[in-house]
C-alpha positions as CSV (number, residue, x, y, z in Angstrom):
1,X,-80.0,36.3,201.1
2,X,-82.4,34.3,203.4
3,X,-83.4,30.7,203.3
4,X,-87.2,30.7,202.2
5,X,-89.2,27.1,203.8
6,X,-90.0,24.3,201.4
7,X,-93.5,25.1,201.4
8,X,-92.9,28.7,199.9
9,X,-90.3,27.3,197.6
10,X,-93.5,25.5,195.7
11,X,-95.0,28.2,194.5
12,X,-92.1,30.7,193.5
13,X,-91.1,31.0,190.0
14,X,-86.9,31.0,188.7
15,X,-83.8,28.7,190.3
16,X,-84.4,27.3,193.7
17,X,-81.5,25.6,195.4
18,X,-82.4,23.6,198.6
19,X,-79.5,23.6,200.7
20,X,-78.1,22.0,203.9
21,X,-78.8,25.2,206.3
22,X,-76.1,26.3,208.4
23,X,-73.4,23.6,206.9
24,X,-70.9,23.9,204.8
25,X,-71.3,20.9,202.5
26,X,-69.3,20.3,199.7
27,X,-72.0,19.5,197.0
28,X,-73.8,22.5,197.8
29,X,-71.2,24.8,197.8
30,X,-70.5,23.5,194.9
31,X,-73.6,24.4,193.1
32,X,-73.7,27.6,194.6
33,X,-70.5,28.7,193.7
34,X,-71.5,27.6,189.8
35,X,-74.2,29.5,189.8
36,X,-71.9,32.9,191.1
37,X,-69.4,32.1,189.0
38,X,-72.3,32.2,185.8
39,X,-74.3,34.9,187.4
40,X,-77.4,32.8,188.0
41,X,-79.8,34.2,190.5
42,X,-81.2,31.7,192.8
43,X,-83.3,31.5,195.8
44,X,-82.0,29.0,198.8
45,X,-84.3,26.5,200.2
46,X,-84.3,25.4,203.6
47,X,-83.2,21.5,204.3
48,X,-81.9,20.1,207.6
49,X,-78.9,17.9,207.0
50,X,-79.7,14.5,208.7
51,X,-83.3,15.3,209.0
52,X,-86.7,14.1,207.9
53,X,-87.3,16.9,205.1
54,X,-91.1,15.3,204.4
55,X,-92.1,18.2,202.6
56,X,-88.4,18.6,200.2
57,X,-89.2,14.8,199.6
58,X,-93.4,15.6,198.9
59,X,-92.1,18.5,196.5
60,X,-88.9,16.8,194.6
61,X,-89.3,13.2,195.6
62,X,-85.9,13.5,197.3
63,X,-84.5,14.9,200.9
64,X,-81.3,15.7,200.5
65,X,-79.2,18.6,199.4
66,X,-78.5,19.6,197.1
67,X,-81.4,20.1,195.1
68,X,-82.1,22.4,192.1
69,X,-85.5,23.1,190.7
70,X,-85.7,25.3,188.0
71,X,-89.6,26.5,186.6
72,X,-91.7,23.7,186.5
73,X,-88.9,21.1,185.3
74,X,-88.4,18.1,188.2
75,X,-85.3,18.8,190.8
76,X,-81.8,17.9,189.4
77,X,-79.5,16.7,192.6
78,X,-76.4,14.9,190.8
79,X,-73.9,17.2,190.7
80,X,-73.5,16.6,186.9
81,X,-76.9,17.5,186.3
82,X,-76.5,20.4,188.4
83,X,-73.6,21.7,186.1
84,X,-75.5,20.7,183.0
85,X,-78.3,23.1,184.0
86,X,-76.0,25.9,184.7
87,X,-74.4,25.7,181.4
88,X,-78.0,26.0,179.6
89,X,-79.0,28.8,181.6
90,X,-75.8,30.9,181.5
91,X,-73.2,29.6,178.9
92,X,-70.5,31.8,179.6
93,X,-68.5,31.6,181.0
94,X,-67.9,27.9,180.3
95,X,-66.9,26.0,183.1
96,X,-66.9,22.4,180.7
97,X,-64.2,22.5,178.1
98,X,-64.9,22.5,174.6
99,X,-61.7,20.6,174.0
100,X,-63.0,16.9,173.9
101,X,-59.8,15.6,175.8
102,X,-59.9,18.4,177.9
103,X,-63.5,18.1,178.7
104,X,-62.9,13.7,179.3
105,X,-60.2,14.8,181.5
106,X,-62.0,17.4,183.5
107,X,-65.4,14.8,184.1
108,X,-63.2,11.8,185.1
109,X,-61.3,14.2,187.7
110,X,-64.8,15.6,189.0
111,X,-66.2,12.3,189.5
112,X,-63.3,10.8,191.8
113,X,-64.3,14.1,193.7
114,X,-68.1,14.2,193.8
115,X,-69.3,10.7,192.3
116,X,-70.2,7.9,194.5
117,X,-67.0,6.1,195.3
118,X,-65.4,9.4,194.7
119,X,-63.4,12.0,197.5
120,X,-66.4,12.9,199.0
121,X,-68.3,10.0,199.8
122,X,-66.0,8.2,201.1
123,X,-65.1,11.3,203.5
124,X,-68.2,11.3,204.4
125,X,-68.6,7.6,205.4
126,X,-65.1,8.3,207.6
127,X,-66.8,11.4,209.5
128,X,-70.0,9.3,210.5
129,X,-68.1,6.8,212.9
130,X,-67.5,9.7,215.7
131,X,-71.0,10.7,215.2
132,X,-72.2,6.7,216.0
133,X,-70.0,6.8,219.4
134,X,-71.3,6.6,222.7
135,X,-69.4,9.9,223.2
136,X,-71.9,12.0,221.0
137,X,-75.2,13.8,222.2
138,X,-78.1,11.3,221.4
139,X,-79.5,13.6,218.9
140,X,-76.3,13.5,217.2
141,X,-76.0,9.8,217.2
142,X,-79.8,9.7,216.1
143,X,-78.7,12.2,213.0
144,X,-75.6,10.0,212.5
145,X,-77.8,6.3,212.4
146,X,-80.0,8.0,209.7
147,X,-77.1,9.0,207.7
148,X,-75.2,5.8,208.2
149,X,-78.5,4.2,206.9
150,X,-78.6,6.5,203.6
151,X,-75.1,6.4,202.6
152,X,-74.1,2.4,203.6
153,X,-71.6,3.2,206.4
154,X,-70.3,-0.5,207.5
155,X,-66.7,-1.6,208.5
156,X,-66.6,-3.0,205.2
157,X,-67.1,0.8,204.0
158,X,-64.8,2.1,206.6
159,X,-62.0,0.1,205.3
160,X,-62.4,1.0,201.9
161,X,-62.4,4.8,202.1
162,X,-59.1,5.2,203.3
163,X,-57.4,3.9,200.4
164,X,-59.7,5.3,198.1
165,X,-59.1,9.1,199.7
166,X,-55.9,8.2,199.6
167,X,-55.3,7.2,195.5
168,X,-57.6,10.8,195.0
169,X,-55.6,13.4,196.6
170,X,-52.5,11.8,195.2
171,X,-54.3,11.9,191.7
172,X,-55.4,15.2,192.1
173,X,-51.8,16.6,193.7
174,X,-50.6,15.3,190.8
175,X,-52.5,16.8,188.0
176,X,-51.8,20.1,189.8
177,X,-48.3,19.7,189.4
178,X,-48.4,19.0,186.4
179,X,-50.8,21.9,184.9
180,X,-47.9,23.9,187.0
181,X,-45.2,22.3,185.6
182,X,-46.9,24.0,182.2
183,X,-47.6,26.8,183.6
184,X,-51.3,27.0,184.3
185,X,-52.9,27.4,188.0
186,X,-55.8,25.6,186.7
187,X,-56.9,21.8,186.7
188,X,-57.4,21.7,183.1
189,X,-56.3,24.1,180.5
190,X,-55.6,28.0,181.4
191,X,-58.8,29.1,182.4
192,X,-61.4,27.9,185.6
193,X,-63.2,25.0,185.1
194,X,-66.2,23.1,187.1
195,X,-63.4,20.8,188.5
196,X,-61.6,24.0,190.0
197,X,-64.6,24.8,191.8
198,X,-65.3,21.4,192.9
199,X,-62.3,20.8,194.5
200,X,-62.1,23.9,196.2
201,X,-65.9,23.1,198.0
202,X,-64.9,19.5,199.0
203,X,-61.1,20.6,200.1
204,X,-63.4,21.8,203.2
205,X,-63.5,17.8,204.1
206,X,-59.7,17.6,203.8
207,X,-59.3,21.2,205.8
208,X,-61.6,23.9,206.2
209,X,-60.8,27.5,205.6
210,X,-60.3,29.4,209.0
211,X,-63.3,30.3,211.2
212,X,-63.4,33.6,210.1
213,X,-63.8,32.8,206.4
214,X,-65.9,29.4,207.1
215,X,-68.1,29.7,210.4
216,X,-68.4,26.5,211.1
217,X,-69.9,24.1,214.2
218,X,-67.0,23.2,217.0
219,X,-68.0,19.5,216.7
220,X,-68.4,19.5,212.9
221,X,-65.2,21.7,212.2
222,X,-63.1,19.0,214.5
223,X,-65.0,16.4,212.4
224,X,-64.3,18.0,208.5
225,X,-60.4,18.4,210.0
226,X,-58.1,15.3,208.6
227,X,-55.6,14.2,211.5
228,X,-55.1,10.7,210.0
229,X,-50.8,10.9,208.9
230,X,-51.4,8.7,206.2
231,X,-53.9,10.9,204.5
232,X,-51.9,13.6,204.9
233,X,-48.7,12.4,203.5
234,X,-51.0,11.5,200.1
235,X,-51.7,15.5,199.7
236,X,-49.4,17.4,198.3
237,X,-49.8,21.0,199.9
238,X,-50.4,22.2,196.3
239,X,-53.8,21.1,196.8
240,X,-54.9,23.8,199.7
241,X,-52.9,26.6,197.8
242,X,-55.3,25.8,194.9
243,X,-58.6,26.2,196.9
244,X,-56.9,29.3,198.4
245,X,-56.6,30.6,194.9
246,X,-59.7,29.7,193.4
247,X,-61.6,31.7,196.5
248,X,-59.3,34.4,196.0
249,X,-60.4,34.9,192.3
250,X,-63.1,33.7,191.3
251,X,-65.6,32.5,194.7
252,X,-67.5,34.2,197.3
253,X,-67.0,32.7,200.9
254,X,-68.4,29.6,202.3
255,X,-71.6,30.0,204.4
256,X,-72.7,33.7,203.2
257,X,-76.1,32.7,204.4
């Protein structure tokens, strides 16, 4: 499957999912690995991560990624909204819990991964200071400045994301152990859920899968890679063996396209 421009996205009928091209980012892998898991077809959209996307913003009124525009209705990018959309267009199999605990458990988990203040912002705001170094090609420090600019990057924001990484993997190792202390392989329940698949994507900005199963930039693979001991010590190695197993299962590979 080929990436089709914005500008013949418009016009074409079904799911369109514009997508970061050629990087492996966690919210749309995410979406894309819903929308295997369901059996949704989709057609990916072109957008250029750190870039000016004019005409993404001119057709969605947004320029990031990702964004899914299904028919005629406006483009959903939360990653709730995304699910949400999923669900109605497939319902099974479910990947929200019709257990209410269950399902308060499994939104409260996703969000400390996806949500703003969650796993993945703050990882993100902790790989834009090398990309803000003098060290960096200027078109990657003139990427990293627009960025920085979007998402709030400050020392102020630096300092927080540490601890907040931190108090997620350790609340996330430990629901793992737990489910396994029950005997379950899964988050929540016995059976995959959206929080499974979410944590698998954004494990790739705690430690991509190898080279050969995630191509991946030199610079943006030594970037995703934690090194800080700290961080380390707050993830229990459960939480790799779980993305492992969730690939092996129930994914396709990172970066088919």
């Amino acid at each position: 499957m080929d990436y089709i421009e914005v500008e013949q996205a418009v016009a074409r009928p079904g799911l369109r999912l514009a997508l970061s091209a050629g990087v492996p980012g966690p919210w749309g892998e995410s979406a894309k690995s819903i929308f295997h898991v369901k059996g949704i077809e989709y057609t990916p959209v072109r957008q250029l991560g750190g870039g000016e996307n004019d005409a993404l913003r001119s057709w969605t009124g947004r320029d990031n990624a990702p964004i899914a525009v299904y028919e005629n209705e406006p483009g959903r990018d939360g990653w709730a909204e995304i699910l949400d959309l999923a669900e109605r267009l497939a319902p099974e199999p479910r990947l929200i819990p019709t257990d209410l605990e269950q399902r308060i458990r499994m939104f409260g988990l996703a969000r400390e991964i996806c949500g703003p203040d969650g796993f993945g912002w703050h990882r993100r705001i902790l790989l834009l200071a090398p990309l803000l170094s003098d060290a960096v090609p200027e078109a990657a420090k003139a990427m990293g400045r627009r960025l920085a600019d979007k998402y709030g990057f400050s020392e102020d924001a630096v300092a927080t994301a540490k601890p907040r990484v931190i108090e997620i993997l350790q609340a996330l190792s430990g629901q793992l152990v737990q489910q396994r202390g029950l005997g379950s392989r899964y988050f929540i329940g016995d059976t995959l859920t959206a929080l499974d698949i979410y944590w698998a994507c954004f494990a790739a900005l705690f430690q991509p899968m190898s080279e050969e199963l995630c191509p991946m930039h030199p610079m943006l693979r030594t970037n995703y890679v934690v090194t800080d001991d700290e961080i380390l010590q707050a993830a229990n190695e459960i939480l790799l063996e779980h993305r492992d197993f969730i690939y092996e299962q129930h994914l396709e590979l990172p970066m088919r396209f």
